[in-house]
C-alpha positions, 0 to 999 in steps of 0.5 A: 629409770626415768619415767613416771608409773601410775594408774591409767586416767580414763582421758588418757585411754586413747594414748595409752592403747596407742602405745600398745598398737605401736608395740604390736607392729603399728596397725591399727585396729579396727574402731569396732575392735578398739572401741570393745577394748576401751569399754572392757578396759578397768582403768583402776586396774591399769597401769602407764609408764610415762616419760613426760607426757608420752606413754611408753609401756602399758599393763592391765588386770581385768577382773577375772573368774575363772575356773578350776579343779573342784568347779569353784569360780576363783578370783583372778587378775587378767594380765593384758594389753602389755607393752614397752615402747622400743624405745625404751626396752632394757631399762627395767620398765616391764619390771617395774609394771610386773612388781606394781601390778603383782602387788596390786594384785595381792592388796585386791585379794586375788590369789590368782594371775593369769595371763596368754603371751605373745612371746612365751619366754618372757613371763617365767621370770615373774613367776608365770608358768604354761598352766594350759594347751589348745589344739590348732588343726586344718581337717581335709574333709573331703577324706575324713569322716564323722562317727556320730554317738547314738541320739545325734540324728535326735538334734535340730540343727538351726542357723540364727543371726549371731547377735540374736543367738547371743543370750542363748549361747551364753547361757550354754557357755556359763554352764561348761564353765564349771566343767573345765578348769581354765575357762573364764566366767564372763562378765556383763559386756564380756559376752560381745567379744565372741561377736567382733567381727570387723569386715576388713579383718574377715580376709574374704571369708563371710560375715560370723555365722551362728548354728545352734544345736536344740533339743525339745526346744531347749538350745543344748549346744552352738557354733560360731564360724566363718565360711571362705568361699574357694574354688579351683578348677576342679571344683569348690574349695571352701574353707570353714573357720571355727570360732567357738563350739560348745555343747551340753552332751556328746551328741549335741557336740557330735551335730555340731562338728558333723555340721561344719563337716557338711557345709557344702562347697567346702572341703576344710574345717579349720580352727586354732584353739580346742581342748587337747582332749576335745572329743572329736579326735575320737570321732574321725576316721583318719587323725593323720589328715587333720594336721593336728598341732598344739601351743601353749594357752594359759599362764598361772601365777599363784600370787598367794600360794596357800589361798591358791591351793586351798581354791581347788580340790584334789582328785585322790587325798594329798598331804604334802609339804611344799618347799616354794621359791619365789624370788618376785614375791618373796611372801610365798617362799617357804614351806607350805603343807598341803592337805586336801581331796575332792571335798576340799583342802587347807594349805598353810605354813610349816616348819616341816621337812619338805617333801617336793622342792619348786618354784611358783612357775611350776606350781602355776603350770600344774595348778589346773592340771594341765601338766603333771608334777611328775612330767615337771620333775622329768625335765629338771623343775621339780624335786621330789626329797621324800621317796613316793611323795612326787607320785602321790602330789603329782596324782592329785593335782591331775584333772578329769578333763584337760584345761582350757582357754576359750578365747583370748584377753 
């Protein structure tokens, strides 16, 4: 390979995003959108290939923390903003930027990589696997009703300007974050990206709309939406898009959802990432005409497997030695032990006879308890070698509720 790696120069930004506007179809973006991502940009924590003085592949790694079983905010390095000029694909750049950047990753002491991806099968050989799932629905709601829970009909329902709603919705989004593994904590500045809202990108919708759900004048809950106005010649047609909903209690999520069910002069409710759990699927009274669909969200790379597991808690005791294979980082191969429950774990190097056989790929997609060791085992990718201990393994690692990305990076 011929060209140059080296970490990002903040002079350099404006080249180096253009690389990956170019690898992403050559629109570019928004200056209110590009502007956002150049001020979230860690430039000591991204990298740029270069072949003399053009820019032909580009990474990054916010610092993260996210959440995962047990509650205890991890240290994780954000993957993004990933790219390879066409130029110059199959000549080993994207390898050389996963290696640096994994060893990068590990000298930062986080134990944790995360990543989404615009092309799923590219990132399993460097040791990322699908750690999390988002539903995708459009709901007919002219033909599917609400079942509200008792204490609803309690919640005062207020539309406020999004940009003044904004500390008051962060403060409930910061107390979910615990509940459900996968969930970012956002940082100071992180709190604008649920605010982008370029015009030329809105496609004939409304500006951003906030509703927030309050109790005894304490906001327990709130919606992010646009409203498409529609009409056809029986009548209106409109269209709500969900941005985000988050609330402290089931009747404040069921005021929200009842809410966007209602606004008049629309007939659909459409959004493309919930939990697969989210609990309006159990409110509606016909599933079948909410087209319903699901697409992978998180990847998980355990970069340094025995403090990965040691982060989490177990929902049933565990005590499994663990046989890993992990050729991109050859320091987690081997044997570990692990043994924990919902009060903690220790995992460390063994010697031992190993009980289940895997690589870091599937280690990172039932990390968060998104996916089962024992639906993994089905499909090839795990090996039980003592008898029972796959079942046991496989109900530990399980989560109370599914894991979940709420936006994008």
């Amino acid at each position: 390979m011929t060209t140059q790696l080296r970490v990002l120069q903040p002079a350099e930004w404006d080249r180096w995003y253009g690389q990956l506007e170019l690898a992403f179809g050559g629109v570019a973006e928004a200056p209110e959108e590009r502007e956002l991502w150049e001020a979230l940009t860690e430039p000591e924590r991204s990298l740029g290939a270069w072949d003399g003085g053009t820019c032909v592949g580009t990474a990054g790694a916010f610092s993260f923390r996210i959440s995962v079983p047990g509650g205890a905010l991890v240290p994780a390095a954000g993957v993004t903003m990933v790219s390879v000029a066409p130029t110059h694909r199959r000549r080993g750049v994207l390898t050389s930027m996963m290696r640096r950047q994994l060893d990068d990753v590990r000298a930062w002491g986080e134990p944790l990589a995360v990543l989404t991806a615009s092309e799923p099968d590219i990132y399993g050989r460097f040791g990322y696997g699908v750690a999390t799932q988002q539903l995708r629905a459009e709901i007919d709601t002219t033909r599917v009703r609400l079942s509200v829970p008792e204490g609803t009909d309690d919640v005062r329902l207020r539309l406020v300007p999004p940009a003044e709603a904004s500390g008051a919705c962060e403060a409930v989004y910061a107390r979910l974050v615990r509940e459900r593994p996968g969930m970012i904590a956002r940082a100071p500045g992180w709190e604008r990206l649920p605010l982008l809202d370029p015009p030329g990108e809105r496609g004939g919708a409304s500006p951003l709309q906030c509703v927030l759900a309050e109790r005894a004048g304490e906001v327990v809950g709130y919606a992010l939406y646009t409203n498409k106005p529609r009409w056809e010649p029986a009548g209106a047609d409109g269209v709500i898009t969900l941005r985000y909903l988050g609330a402290l209690d089931p009747a404040a999520d069921a005021a929200l959802w009842r809410y966007l069910f209602e606004v008049d002069l629309t007939t659909t409710v459409q959004f493309w990432n919930r939990p697969v759990d989210d609990a309006w699927q159990l409110l509606v009274s016909d599933i079948r005409r909410c087209g319903v669909s699901p697409r992978d969200g998180l990847f998980v790379r355990p970069v340094e497997v025995g403090a990965a597991l040691e982060a989490r808690t177990y929902q049933a005791p565990v005590d499994v030695v663990l046989e890993v294979a992990d050729a991109f980082c050859p320091w987690n191969e081997g044997r570990w032990r692990l043994s924990g429950d919902s009060k903690g774990a220790t995992c460390s190097r063994t010697t031992d006879a190993p009980d289940l056989a895997l690589s870091v790929r599937e280690l990172g997609a039932a990390y968060l308890g998104g996916f089962s060791l024992a639906s993994l085992a089905a499909a090839g990718r795990v090996r039980e070698l003592r008898r029972g201990a796959l079942a046991e393994a496989s109900l530990a690692f399980g989560s109370t509720v599914a894991p979940w990305l709420p936006h994008g990076f």
